[in-house]
C-alpha positions as CSV (number, residue, x, y, z in Angstrom):
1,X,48.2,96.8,128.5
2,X,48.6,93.1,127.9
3,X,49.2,92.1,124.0
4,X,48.3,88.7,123.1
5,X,49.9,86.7,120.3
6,X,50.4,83.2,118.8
7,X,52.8,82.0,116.8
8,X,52.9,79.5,113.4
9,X,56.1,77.7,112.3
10,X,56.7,73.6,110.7
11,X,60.0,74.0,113.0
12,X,59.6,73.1,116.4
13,X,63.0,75.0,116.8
14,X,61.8,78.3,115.3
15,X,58.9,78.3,117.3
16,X,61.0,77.5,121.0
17,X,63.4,80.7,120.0
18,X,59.6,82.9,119.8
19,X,58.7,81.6,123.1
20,X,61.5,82.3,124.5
21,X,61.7,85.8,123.3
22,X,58.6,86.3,124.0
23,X,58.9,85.1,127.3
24,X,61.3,88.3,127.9
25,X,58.8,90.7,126.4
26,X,56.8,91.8,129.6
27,X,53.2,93.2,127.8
28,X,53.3,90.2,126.0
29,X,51.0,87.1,126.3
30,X,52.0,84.2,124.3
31,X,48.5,82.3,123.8
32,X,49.8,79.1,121.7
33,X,52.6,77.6,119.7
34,X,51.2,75.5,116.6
35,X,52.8,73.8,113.6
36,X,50.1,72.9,112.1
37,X,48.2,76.2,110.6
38,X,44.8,74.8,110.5
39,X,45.2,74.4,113.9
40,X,45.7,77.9,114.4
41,X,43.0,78.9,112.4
42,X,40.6,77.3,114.9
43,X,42.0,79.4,118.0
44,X,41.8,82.8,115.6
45,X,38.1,81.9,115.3
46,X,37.1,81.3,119.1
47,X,39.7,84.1,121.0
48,X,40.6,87.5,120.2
49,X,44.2,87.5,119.4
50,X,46.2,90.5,118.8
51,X,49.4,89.2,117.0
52,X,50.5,87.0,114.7
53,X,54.0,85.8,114.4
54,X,53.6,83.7,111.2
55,X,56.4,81.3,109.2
56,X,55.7,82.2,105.0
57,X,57.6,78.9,103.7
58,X,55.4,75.8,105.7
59,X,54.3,72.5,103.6
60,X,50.9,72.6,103.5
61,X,50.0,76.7,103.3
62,X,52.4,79.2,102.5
63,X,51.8,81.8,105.7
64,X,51.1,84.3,102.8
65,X,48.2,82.1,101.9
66,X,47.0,81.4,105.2
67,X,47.2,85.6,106.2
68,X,45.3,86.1,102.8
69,X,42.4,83.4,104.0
70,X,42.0,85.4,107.0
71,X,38.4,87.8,106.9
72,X,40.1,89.9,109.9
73,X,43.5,88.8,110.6
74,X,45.5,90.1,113.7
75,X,48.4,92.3,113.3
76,X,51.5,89.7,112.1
77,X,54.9,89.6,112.1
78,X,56.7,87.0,109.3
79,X,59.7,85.2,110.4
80,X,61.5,83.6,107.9
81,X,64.6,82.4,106.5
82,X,63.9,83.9,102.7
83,X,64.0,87.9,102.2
84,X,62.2,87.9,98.7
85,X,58.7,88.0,99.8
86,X,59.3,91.1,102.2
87,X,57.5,93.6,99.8
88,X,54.6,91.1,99.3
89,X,53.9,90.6,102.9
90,X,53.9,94.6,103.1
91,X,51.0,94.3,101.2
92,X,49.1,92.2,103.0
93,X,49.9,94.6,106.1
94,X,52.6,93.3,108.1
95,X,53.8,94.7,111.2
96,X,57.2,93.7,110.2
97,X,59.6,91.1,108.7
98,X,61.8,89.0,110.6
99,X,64.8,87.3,109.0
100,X,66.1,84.4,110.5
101,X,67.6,84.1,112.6
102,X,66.9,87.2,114.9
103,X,68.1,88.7,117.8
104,X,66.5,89.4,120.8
105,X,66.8,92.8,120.2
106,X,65.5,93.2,116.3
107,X,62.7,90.8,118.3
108,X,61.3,93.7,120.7
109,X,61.6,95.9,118.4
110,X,58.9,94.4,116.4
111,X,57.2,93.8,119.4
112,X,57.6,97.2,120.4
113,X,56.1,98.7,116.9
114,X,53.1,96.1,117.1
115,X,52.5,97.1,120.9
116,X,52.1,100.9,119.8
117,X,49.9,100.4,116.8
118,X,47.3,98.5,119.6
119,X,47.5,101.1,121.5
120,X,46.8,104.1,119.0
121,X,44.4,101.9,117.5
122,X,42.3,101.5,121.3
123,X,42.9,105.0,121.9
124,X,41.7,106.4,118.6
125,X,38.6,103.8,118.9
126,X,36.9,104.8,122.6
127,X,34.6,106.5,122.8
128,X,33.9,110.5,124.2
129,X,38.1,110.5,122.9
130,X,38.2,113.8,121.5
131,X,40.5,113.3,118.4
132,X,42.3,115.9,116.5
133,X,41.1,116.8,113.4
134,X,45.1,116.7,112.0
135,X,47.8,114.2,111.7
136,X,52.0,114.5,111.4
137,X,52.6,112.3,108.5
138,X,56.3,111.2,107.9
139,X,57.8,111.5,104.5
140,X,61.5,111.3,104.1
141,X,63.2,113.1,106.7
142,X,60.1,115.1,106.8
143,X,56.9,115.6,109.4
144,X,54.3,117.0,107.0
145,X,50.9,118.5,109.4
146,X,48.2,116.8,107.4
147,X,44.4,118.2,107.9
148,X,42.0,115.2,108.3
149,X,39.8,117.4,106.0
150,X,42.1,117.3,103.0
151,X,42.2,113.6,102.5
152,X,40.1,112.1,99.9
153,X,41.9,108.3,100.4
154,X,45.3,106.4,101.0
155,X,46.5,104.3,98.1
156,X,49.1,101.7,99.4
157,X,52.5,101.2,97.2
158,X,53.8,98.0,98.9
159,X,55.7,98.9,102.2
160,X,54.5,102.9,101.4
161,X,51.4,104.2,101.3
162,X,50.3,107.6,99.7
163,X,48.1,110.3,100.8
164,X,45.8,111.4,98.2
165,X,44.8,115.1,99.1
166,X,42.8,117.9,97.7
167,X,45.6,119.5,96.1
168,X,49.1,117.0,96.9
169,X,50.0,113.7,97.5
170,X,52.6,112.8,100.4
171,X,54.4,109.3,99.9
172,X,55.6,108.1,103.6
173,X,56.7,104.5,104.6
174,X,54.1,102.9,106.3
175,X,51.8,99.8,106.2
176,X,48.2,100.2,105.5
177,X,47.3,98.7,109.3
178,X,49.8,101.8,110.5
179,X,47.8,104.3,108.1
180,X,44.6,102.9,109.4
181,X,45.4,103.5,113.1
182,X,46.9,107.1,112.5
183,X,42.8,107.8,111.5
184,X,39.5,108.2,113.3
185,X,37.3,105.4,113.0
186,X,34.5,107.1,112.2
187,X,35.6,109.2,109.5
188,X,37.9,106.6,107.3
189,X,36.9,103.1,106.1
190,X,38.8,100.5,104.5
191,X,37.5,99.6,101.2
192,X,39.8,97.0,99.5
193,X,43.6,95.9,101.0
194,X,45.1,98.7,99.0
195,X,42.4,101.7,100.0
196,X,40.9,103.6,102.7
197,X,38.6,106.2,101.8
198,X,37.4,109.4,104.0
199,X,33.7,108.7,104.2
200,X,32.8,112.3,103.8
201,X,34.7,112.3,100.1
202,X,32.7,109.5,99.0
203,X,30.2,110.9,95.6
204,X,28.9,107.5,94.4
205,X,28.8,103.9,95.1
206,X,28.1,100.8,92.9
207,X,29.0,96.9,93.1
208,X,32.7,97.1,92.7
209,X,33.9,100.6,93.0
210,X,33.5,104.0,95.5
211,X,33.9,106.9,93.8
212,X,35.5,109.9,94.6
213,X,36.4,113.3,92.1
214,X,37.5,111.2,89.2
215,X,38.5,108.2,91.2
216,X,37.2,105.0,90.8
217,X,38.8,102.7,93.5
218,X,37.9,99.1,93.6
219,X,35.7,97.6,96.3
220,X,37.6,94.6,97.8
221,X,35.4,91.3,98.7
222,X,35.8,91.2,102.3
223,X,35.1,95.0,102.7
224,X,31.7,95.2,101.4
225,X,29.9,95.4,105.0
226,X,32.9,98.3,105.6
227,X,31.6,100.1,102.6
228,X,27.4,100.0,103.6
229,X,28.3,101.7,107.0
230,X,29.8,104.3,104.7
231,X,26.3,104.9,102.7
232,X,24.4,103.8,106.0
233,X,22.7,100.6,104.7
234,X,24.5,98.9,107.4
């Protein structure tokens, strides 16, 4: 399975050492190189684009601003020279972080990580897939068997995200895009950057929050046609 990706960087240098990395990368398809992040913007809108390799410190957008902009961004990958936005680009769902400059290898291994989120995310998508009504979740050095049933939602914490359950919560290092993949489509929907919420948990909706047990959690603006499909008025 082919993954396409772009990539946006002010350096024409930075952006030569991604095509040629990516060149090396064989389910890859690099779709375009751009400076200018406007410019990118455009192809985003017109062709479906999987990933995202995306510079944070550029002159006229920061690529933090420009990923926040985005109504449904692609899976991204930051490559920078600066390590103090790392836990800030974990919350706007990064793949990964790429300091500069990179190896090859740290390179594919990104890539790799990226490649088998799109594919969970397909497979847990088609439909007639019968999908297990469990999940391993890692926390620690631990695999804890978590039954789909028990969730109520997943608050992120940065680069971790936590498992609200009936009766526990498990804290394991992911991303909120990994979280999402790890569930069925049709049971779990994302309400706000920081929350997912099991449909079937849902008691009450109103303008700003879903409501679950004594939980109110906040209804994000780009997730309010995520939210109807949830009470069906979509």
């Amino acid at each position: 399975m082919k993954m396409t990706a772009i990539a946006i960087d002010d350096e024409p240098v930075a952006l030569s050492v991604i095509q040629a990395h990516a060149e090396k990368v064989p389910f890859m398809e690099l779709k375009g190189l751009f400076t200018n992040a406007f410019e990118a913007m455009e192809l985003l809108r017109t062709e479906k684009i999987d990933l995202l390799f995306l510079d944070i410190k550029m002159p006229d957008i920061s690529g933090l601003e420009f990923l926040s902009s985005l109504h449904e961004p692609p899976m991204t990958i930051f490559t920078t020279a600066y390590s103090e936005h790392a836990v800030q680009s974990f919350e706007l769902d990064a793949i990964d972080y790429l300091l500069k400059p990179f190896s090859l290898a740290r390179f594919l291994k990104a890539c790799n990580k990226a490649h088998s989120l799109l594919q969970l995310r397909q497979e847990r998508t088609q439909p007639g897939v019968n999908v297990p009504d469990y999940i391993f979740v890692k926390s620690g050095y631990e695999q804890f068997k978590v039954q789909l049933g028990e969730v109520l939602y997943l608050e992120s914490a940065g680069n971790y995200v936590h498992f609200i359950l009936e009766d526990k919560k498990i804290l394991s290092r992911l991303s909120m895009a990994e979280a999402l993949a790890l569930l069925p489509a049709a049971q779990f929907t994302r309400v706000h950057r920081s929350y997912i919420v099991a449909n079937q948990k849902v008691e009450r909706i109103d303008r700003s929050c879903v409501y679950i047990r004594q939980a109110a959690i906040p209804i994000g603006a780009a997730y309010g046609e995520a939210v109807g499909r949830i009470s069906g008025e979509v």
